[in-house]
N, C-alpha and C positions, 0 to 999 in steps of 0.2 A: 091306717097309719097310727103308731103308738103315742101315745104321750110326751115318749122323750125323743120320739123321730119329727114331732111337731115342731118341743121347742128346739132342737137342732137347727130345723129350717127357718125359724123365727130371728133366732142369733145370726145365723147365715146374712139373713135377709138385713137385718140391722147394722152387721158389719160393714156389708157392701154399702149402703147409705151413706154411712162415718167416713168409707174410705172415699166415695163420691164427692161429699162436701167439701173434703179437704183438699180435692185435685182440682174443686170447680168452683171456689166459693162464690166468685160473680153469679154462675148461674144461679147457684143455691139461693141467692138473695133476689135475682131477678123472679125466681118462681116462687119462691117462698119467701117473703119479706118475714111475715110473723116469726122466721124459724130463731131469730135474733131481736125479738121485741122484747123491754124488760118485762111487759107481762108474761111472759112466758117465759114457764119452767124452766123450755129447753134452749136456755139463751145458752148462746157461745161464742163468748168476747171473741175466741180467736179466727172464727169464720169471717166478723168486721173487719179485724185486723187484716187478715189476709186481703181482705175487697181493697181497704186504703192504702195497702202495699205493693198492691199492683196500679192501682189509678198513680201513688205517686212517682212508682217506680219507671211507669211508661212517660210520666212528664219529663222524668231526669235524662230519660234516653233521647226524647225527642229533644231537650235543649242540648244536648250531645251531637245528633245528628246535624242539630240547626249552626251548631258554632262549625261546627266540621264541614259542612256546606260552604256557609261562610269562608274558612281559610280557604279553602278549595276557589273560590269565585275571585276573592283577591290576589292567590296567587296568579290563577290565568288572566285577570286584568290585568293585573303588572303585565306579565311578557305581551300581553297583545298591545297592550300603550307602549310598550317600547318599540318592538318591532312596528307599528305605524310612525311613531316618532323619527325612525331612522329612517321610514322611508319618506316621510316629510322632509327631514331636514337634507336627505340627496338633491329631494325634487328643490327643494328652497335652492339650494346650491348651483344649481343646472339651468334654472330658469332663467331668460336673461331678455326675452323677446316679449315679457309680458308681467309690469312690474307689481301690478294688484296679485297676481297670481301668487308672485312672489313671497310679498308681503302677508298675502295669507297664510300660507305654507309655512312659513317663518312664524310665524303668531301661532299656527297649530302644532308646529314641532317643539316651542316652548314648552305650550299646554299640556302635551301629551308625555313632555317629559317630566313634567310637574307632577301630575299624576298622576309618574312611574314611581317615581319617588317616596310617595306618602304610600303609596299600596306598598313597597317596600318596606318602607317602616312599619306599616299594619302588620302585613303580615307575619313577621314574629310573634309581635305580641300574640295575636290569633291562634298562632300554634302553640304555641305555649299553656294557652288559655283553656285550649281544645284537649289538649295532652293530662291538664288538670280535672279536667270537666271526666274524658271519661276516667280515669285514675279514681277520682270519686264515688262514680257511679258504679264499678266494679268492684271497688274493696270498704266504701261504707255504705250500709244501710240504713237510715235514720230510724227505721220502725222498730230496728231491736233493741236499743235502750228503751223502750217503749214497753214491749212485749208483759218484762217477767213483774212489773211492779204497776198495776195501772187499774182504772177503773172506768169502766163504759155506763156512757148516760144517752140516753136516750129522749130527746125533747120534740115535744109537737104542737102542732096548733098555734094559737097566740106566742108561747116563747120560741120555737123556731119561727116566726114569723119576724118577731123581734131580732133576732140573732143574724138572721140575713139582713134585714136594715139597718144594724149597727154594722154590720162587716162592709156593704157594697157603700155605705156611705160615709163612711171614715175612710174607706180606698179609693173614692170617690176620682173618676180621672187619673190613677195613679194605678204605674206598673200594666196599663193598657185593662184596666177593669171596665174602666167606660166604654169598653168594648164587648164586655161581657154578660147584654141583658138575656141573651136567649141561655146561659149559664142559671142567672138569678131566674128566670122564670119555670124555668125545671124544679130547680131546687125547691119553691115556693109552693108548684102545684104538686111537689112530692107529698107538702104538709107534714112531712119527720127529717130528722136528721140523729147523727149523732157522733160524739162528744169525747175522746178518752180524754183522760188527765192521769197525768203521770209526774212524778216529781222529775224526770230526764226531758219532760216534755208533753204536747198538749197534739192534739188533732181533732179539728173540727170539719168533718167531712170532709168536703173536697174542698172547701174553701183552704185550711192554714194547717201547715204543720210546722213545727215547731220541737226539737228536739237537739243533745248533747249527751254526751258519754256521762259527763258529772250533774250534779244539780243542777237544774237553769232556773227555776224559779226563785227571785229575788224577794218578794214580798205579793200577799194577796191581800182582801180586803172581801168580806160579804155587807152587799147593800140589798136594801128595800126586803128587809124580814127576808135575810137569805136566797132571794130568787135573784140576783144576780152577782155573780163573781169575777171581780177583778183581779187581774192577776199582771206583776210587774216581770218581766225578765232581763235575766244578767244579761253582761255586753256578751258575745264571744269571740274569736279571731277573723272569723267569717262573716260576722255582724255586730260592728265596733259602738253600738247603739243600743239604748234601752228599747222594747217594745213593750207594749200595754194591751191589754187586751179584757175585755165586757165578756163574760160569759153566761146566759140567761140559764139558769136551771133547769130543770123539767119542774113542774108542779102539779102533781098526782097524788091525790087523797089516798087512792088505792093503793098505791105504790111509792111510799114516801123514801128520800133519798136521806141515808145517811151524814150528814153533815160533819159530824166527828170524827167520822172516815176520812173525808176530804179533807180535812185541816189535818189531820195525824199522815196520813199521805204526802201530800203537796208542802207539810211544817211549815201553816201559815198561821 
Protein backbone atom coordinates (compact mmCIF):
# COMPACT_ATOMS: atom_id res chain seq x y z
CA UNK A 1 0.00 0.00 0.00
CA UNK A 2 1.16 3.49 -1.06
CA UNK A 3 1.64 6.49 0.80
CA UNK A 4 -1.44 8.25 -0.42
CA UNK A 5 -3.67 4.96 -0.42
CA UNK A 6 -2.66 5.13 3.33
CA UNK A 7 -3.59 8.49 4.13
CA UNK A 8 -6.87 7.96 1.98
CA UNK A 9 -7.81 5.38 4.37
CA UNK A 10 -6.80 7.36 7.35
CA UNK A 11 -9.28 10.33 6.24
CA UNK A 12 -11.84 7.66 5.51
CA UNK A 13 -11.37 6.36 8.80
CA UNK A 14 -11.62 9.85 10.58
CA UNK A 15 -14.62 10.93 8.70
CA UNK A 16 -16.58 8.11 9.60
CA UNK A 17 -15.61 8.92 13.48
CA UNK A 18 -16.99 12.96 12.89
CA UNK A 19 -19.94 11.45 11.31
CA UNK A 20 -20.46 8.75 14.25
CA UNK A 21 -20.23 11.52 16.94
CA UNK A 22 -22.56 13.65 15.50
CA UNK A 23 -25.33 10.91 15.17
CA UNK A 24 -24.46 9.49 18.56
CA UNK A 25 -23.04 12.10 20.87
CA UNK A 26 -24.52 10.31 24.19
CA UNK A 27 -22.71 7.53 23.34
CA UNK A 28 -19.70 9.33 22.22
CA UNK A 29 -19.54 10.87 25.86
CA UNK A 30 -20.64 7.71 27.64
CA UNK A 31 -17.42 6.02 26.06
CA UNK A 32 -15.24 8.56 25.77
CA UNK A 33 -15.76 11.25 28.40
CA UNK A 34 -12.17 12.82 27.76
CA UNK A 35 -13.24 13.41 24.03
CA UNK A 36 -14.99 16.93 25.47
CA UNK A 37 -12.66 17.66 28.41
CA UNK A 38 -11.12 21.20 28.38
CA UNK A 39 -7.86 19.63 28.64
CA UNK A 40 -8.13 18.33 25.57
CA UNK A 41 -7.32 19.54 22.24
CA UNK A 42 -9.98 17.84 20.79
CA UNK A 43 -12.80 19.32 22.73
CA UNK A 44 -16.05 19.87 20.85
CA UNK A 45 -18.57 22.24 22.59
CA UNK A 46 -20.99 21.03 20.05
CA UNK A 47 -20.93 17.20 20.77
CA UNK A 48 -22.05 18.72 24.85
CA UNK A 49 -24.47 20.65 23.13
CA UNK A 50 -25.94 17.89 21.39
CA UNK A 51 -25.90 15.35 24.95
CA UNK A 52 -28.04 18.61 26.82
CA UNK A 53 -30.29 18.83 23.88
CA UNK A 54 -31.45 15.64 23.98
CA UNK A 55 -31.60 15.04 27.87
CA UNK A 56 -33.63 18.47 27.71
CA UNK A 57 -35.45 17.81 24.72
CA UNK A 58 -36.81 14.30 26.15
CA UNK A 59 -37.90 16.18 29.64
CA UNK A 60 -40.17 18.57 27.40
CA UNK A 61 -41.63 15.47 25.68
CA UNK A 62 -42.24 13.66 28.71
CA UNK A 63 -44.07 16.73 30.43
CA UNK A 64 -46.09 16.70 27.13
CA UNK A 65 -46.86 13.20 27.38
CA UNK A 66 -47.53 13.67 31.25
CA UNK A 67 -50.16 16.72 30.71
CA UNK A 68 -51.73 14.84 27.73
CA UNK A 69 -52.17 11.88 30.08
CA UNK A 70 -53.57 14.02 32.43
CA UNK A 71 -56.42 15.55 29.99
CA UNK A 72 -56.98 12.19 28.86
CA UNK A 73 -57.78 10.84 32.66
CA UNK A 74 -59.97 13.89 33.53
CA UNK A 75 -61.77 13.73 30.57
CA UNK A 76 -62.96 9.92 31.26
CA UNK A 77 -63.54 10.90 34.91
CA UNK A 78 -65.83 13.33 33.94
CA UNK A 79 -68.12 10.97 31.80
CA UNK A 80 -67.64 8.00 34.29
CA UNK A 81 -68.77 10.43 37.35
CA UNK A 82 -71.66 11.34 35.30
CA UNK A 83 -72.86 8.28 34.14
CA UNK A 84 -72.69 6.72 37.99
CA UNK A 85 -74.18 9.98 39.04
CA UNK A 86 -77.30 9.24 36.75
CA UNK A 87 -77.32 6.09 37.75
CA UNK A 88 -77.46 7.05 41.49
CA UNK A 89 -79.84 9.58 41.28
CA UNK A 90 -82.49 6.85 39.18
CA UNK A 91 -81.69 4.55 42.08
CA UNK A 92 -82.22 7.63 44.78
CA UNK A 93 -85.57 8.05 42.83
CA UNK A 94 -86.85 4.51 42.86
CA UNK A 95 -86.10 3.56 46.18
CA UNK A 96 -88.83 3.89 48.54
CA UNK A 97 -88.64 0.43 50.80
CA UNK A 98 -85.40 1.33 52.32
CA UNK A 99 -84.79 4.83 53.52
CA UNK A 100 -80.82 4.86 54.42
CA UNK A 101 -80.40 3.38 51.16
CA UNK A 102 -81.96 6.10 49.83
CA UNK A 103 -80.40 8.81 51.59
CA UNK A 104 -77.10 7.43 50.41
CA UNK A 105 -77.76 7.19 46.86
CA UNK A 106 -78.91 10.89 47.17
CA UNK A 107 -75.57 12.03 48.96
CA UNK A 108 -73.66 10.05 46.33
CA UNK A 109 -75.39 11.36 43.22
CA UNK A 110 -74.74 14.89 44.68
CA UNK A 111 -71.01 13.88 45.03
CA UNK A 112 -70.53 12.51 41.93
CA UNK A 113 -72.08 15.25 40.19
CA UNK A 114 -69.99 17.75 42.01
CA UNK A 115 -67.17 16.08 40.72
CA UNK A 116 -68.58 15.99 37.13
CA UNK A 117 -68.56 19.34 37.25
CA UNK A 118 -65.07 20.54 38.32
CA UNK A 119 -63.35 17.75 35.99
CA UNK A 120 -65.51 19.70 33.63
CA UNK A 121 -64.03 22.80 34.28
CA UNK A 122 -60.55 21.08 34.38
CA UNK A 123 -60.60 20.00 31.67
CA UNK A 124 -60.43 22.76 29.12
CA UNK A 125 -57.98 24.40 30.78
CA UNK A 126 -55.86 20.97 30.51
CA UNK A 127 -56.44 20.94 26.85
CA UNK A 128 -55.44 24.00 26.24
CA UNK A 129 -52.58 23.68 28.29
CA UNK A 130 -51.73 20.38 26.56
CA UNK A 131 -52.18 22.09 22.96
CA UNK A 132 -49.55 24.72 24.24
CA UNK A 133 -47.10 22.41 25.75
CA UNK A 134 -46.66 20.39 22.63
CA UNK A 135 -46.95 23.71 20.28
CA UNK A 136 -43.69 24.42 22.14
CA UNK A 137 -42.02 21.63 22.15
CA UNK A 138 -42.29 21.26 18.25
CA UNK A 139 -41.55 24.66 17.03
CA UNK A 140 -38.98 26.06 19.93
CA UNK A 141 -35.96 24.78 20.76
CA UNK A 142 -34.34 26.56 23.76
CA UNK A 143 -30.67 25.29 22.92
CA UNK A 144 -30.33 27.23 19.65
CA UNK A 145 -30.26 30.60 20.95
CA UNK A 146 -27.49 28.89 22.79
CA UNK A 147 -25.64 27.27 20.10
CA UNK A 148 -23.92 30.21 17.72
CA UNK A 149 -22.55 32.49 20.67
CA UNK A 150 -21.44 30.58 23.96
CA UNK A 151 -18.81 29.23 25.89
CA UNK A 152 -18.25 25.78 27.65
CA UNK A 153 -16.62 25.41 31.16
CA UNK A 154 -15.92 22.52 32.39
CA UNK A 155 -15.58 22.17 36.42
CA UNK A 156 -14.58 19.37 38.77
CA UNK A 157 -13.77 18.41 42.06
CA UNK A 158 -14.26 20.72 44.98
CA UNK A 159 -16.08 23.48 42.60
CA UNK A 160 -18.52 20.94 41.01
CA UNK A 161 -18.94 19.83 44.41
CA UNK A 162 -19.83 23.20 45.35
CA UNK A 163 -22.17 23.89 42.47
CA UNK A 164 -24.44 20.91 43.31
CA UNK A 165 -24.83 22.18 46.98
CA UNK A 166 -25.62 25.43 46.00
CA UNK A 167 -28.21 24.16 43.46
CA UNK A 168 -29.99 21.09 45.47
CA UNK A 169 -30.14 23.50 48.44
CA UNK A 170 -31.53 26.59 47.27
CA UNK A 171 -34.22 24.20 45.48
CA UNK A 172 -34.31 22.67 48.54
CA UNK A 173 -38.18 20.79 48.65
CA UNK A 174 -39.04 22.79 45.82
CA UNK A 175 -40.51 21.88 42.25
CA UNK A 176 -40.27 18.11 43.74
CA UNK A 177 -36.12 18.26 44.16
CA UNK A 178 -36.54 16.73 47.58
CA UNK A 179 -37.19 13.95 45.58
CA UNK A 180 -34.23 13.91 43.69
CA UNK A 181 -31.21 12.50 45.82
CA UNK A 182 -30.42 9.53 43.63
CA UNK A 183 -30.16 12.46 40.74
CA UNK A 184 -27.65 14.55 43.21
CA UNK A 185 -25.68 11.38 43.88
CA UNK A 186 -24.84 10.57 40.29
CA UNK A 187 -24.03 13.80 39.64
CA UNK A 188 -21.52 14.05 42.65
CA UNK A 189 -19.96 10.60 42.08
CA UNK A 190 -19.52 11.85 38.42
CA UNK A 191 -16.96 14.34 40.03
CA UNK A 192 -17.33 16.79 36.62
CA UNK A 193 -19.84 18.59 35.14
CA UNK A 194 -20.32 21.33 32.74
CA UNK A 195 -21.33 24.73 32.24
CA UNK A 196 -22.24 26.83 28.98
CA UNK A 197 -22.82 30.55 29.31
CA UNK A 198 -24.26 32.39 26.76
CA UNK A 199 -25.59 35.90 26.70
CA UNK A 200 -29.47 34.23 25.32
CA UNK A 201 -28.75 31.85 28.23
CA UNK A 202 -27.05 29.53 30.63
CA UNK A 203 -27.01 25.46 31.10
CA UNK A 204 -25.73 23.90 33.84
CA UNK A 205 -25.78 20.17 33.17
CA UNK A 206 -28.63 18.61 33.72
CA UNK A 207 -29.56 20.51 36.67
CA UNK A 208 -30.87 24.40 34.95
CA UNK A 209 -31.47 25.65 31.58
CA UNK A 210 -32.15 28.79 31.02
CA UNK A 211 -32.63 30.55 27.87
CA UNK A 212 -34.46 33.41 25.34
CA UNK A 213 -34.33 34.60 21.85
CA UNK A 214 -32.99 38.25 23.19
CA UNK A 215 -30.71 38.90 25.91
CA UNK A 216 -31.61 37.48 29.25
CA UNK A 217 -28.92 38.25 31.40
CA UNK A 218 -29.72 41.27 33.49
CA UNK A 219 -26.59 41.88 35.60
CA UNK A 220 -23.55 39.62 36.80
CA UNK A 221 -21.28 40.12 39.46
CA UNK A 222 -17.77 37.93 40.16
CA UNK A 223 -16.96 36.95 43.82
CA UNK A 224 -14.25 35.41 45.87
CA UNK A 225 -11.10 36.29 43.36
CA UNK A 226 -13.25 35.29 40.39
CA UNK A 227 -14.22 31.61 41.36
CA UNK A 228 -17.71 32.35 41.57
CA UNK A 229 -20.14 34.05 39.30
CA UNK A 230 -23.34 35.51 39.93
CA UNK A 231 -25.61 36.07 37.50
CA UNK A 232 -29.18 38.00 37.69
CA UNK A 233 -31.80 37.37 35.02
CA UNK A 234 -34.61 39.41 33.25
CA UNK A 235 -38.30 38.64 33.86
CA UNK A 236 -39.76 37.02 30.72
CA UNK A 237 -43.47 36.18 29.63
CA UNK A 238 -42.98 32.66 30.59
CA UNK A 239 -41.33 33.68 33.83
CA UNK A 240 -42.75 36.93 35.20
CA UNK A 241 -39.82 36.76 38.04
CA UNK A 242 -36.18 37.69 38.42
CA UNK A 243 -33.98 34.40 38.90
CA UNK A 244 -30.35 34.43 40.52
CA UNK A 245 -28.24 32.12 40.13
CA UNK A 246 -24.09 31.09 41.89
CA UNK A 247 -22.07 29.80 39.44
CA UNK A 248 -18.59 28.14 40.73
CA UNK A 249 -15.85 28.50 38.14
CA UNK A 250 -13.44 25.78 37.24
CA UNK A 251 -10.15 26.64 38.89
CA UNK A 252 -7.11 25.11 37.00
CA UNK A 253 -3.66 26.42 37.01
CA UNK A 254 -3.07 24.38 33.82
CA UNK A 255 -5.92 25.47 32.19
CA UNK A 256 -6.78 29.03 33.22
CA UNK A 257 -10.34 30.45 32.05
CA UNK A 258 -10.57 33.56 30.47
CA UNK A 259 -12.33 35.96 32.48
CA UNK A 260 -12.51 38.96 29.90
CA UNK A 261 -14.20 36.66 27.62
CA UNK A 262 -16.99 36.05 30.09
CA UNK A 263 -17.73 39.58 30.96
CA UNK A 264 -17.28 40.75 26.95
CA UNK A 265 -19.75 37.80 26.19
CA UNK A 266 -22.39 37.75 29.07
CA UNK A 267 -21.75 42.29 29.01
CA UNK A 268 -21.39 42.13 32.63
Amino acid sequence: MTNEERDTVQLIKIANTDEQEERHPRAILETNPSIISLGNSNINPNIVINVFDEIYSNRTHRKCISISYLTLLSMTLAITFWMFHWIAYNRCKNVKDDPKLELFLCDLSIVLETLTFILLGITPILFITMILFWIHYSCYNPMDSIRENKILLKIEGNQWEEQLNYYFNKKKCRYFNCFRRKQRKELKERKYGYIILSPHGIVIDELILLSAQKNIIDNGVLLDNNKVLKLTFKRTWTRPWKIRISIYLPDNPANPINIEEIKQLLKI
